[in-house]
N, C-alpha and C positions, 0 to 999 in steps of 0.2 A: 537345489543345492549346487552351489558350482563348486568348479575345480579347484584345489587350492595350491598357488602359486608356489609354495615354498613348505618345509616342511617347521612345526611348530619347533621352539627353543625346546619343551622336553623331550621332543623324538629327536633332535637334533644331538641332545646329550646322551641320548640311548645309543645312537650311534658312535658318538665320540668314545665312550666307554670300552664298545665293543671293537673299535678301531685302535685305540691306545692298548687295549690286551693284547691286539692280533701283530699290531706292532713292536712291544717288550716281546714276544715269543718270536717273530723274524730275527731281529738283533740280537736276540739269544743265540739265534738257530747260524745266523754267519759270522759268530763269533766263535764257533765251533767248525765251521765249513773254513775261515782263513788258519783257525790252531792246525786244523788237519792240513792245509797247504804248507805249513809253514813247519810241521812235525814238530810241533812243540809237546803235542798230547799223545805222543803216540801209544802210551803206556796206558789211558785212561781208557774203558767201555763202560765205566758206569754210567755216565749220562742217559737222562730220560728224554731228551727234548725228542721230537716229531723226525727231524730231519736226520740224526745222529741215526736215533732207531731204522728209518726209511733207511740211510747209507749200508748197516748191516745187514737189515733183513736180505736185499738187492747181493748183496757178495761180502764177501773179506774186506773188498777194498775197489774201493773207485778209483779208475787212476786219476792221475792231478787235473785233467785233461775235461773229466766229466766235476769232479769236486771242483774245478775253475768255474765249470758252467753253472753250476748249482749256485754258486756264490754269486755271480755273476745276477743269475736272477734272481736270488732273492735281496741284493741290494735294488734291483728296477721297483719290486714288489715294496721295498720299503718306502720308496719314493713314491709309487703310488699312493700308498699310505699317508704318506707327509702330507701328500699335495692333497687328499681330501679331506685330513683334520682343517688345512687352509681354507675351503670348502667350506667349512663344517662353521669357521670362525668368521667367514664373510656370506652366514647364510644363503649360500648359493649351493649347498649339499644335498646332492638325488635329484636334479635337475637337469631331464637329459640336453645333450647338449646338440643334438640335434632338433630334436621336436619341440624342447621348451617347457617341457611335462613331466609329472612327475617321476620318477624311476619308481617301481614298487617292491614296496618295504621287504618284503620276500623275497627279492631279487639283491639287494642292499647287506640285507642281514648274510648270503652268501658270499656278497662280490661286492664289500663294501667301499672299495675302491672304484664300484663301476661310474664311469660317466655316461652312459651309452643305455638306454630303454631296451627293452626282448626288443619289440616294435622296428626300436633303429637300427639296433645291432644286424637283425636277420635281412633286414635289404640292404645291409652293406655284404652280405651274404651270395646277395642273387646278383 
């Protein structure tokens, strides 16, 4: 059996799937991180979303300073995201980009923005 260069159209859409969710919940999550810069929400804690919760559990209140940084990276994170659905639609998705090989699915389904194999990542390590 050899290696296979790329990954099939249906695991490609298994991915895309799991990408486009993780992405609707980012831009949920920093449309809540710029309300609370901008005190538009101040009044609201019912929100369920991941990040809202994480802000309260953490304190009262972040100052603008950390809720800046938050925002800050979860706009990079979306970006990541964008740029692997593009990936994803020019069959070039889970192919590390160092080795040429495949990323493995297990790795993908965690860090499905990775472009980067364990393999490559850890001797960029050493």
């Amino acid at each position: 059996m050899t290696d296979k260069t790329r990954f099939s159209d249906e695991e490609l859409l298994e991915f895309k799937e799991l990408i486009e969710k993780k992405l609707t919940d980012a831009r949920e999550d920093l449309v809540l991180l710029r309300k609370s810069l901008s005190h538009e929400d101040d009044n609201s804690t019912d929100d369920t979303h991941a990040t809202f919760k994480m802000m309260e559990d953490g304190s009262e209140t972040l100052s603008r300073e950390e809720t800046a940084q938050l925002a800050a990276r979860q706009e990079k994170f979306i970006k990541h995201l964008e740029d692997a659905l593009m990936r994803i639609q020019n069959k070039t998705y889970g192919i590390c980009r160092v080795t040429g090989k495949l990323i493995r699915k297990e790795r993908l389904r965690l860090v499905p923005h990775a472009t980067l194999s364990i393999e490559a990542k850890n001797s960029q390590n050493n």
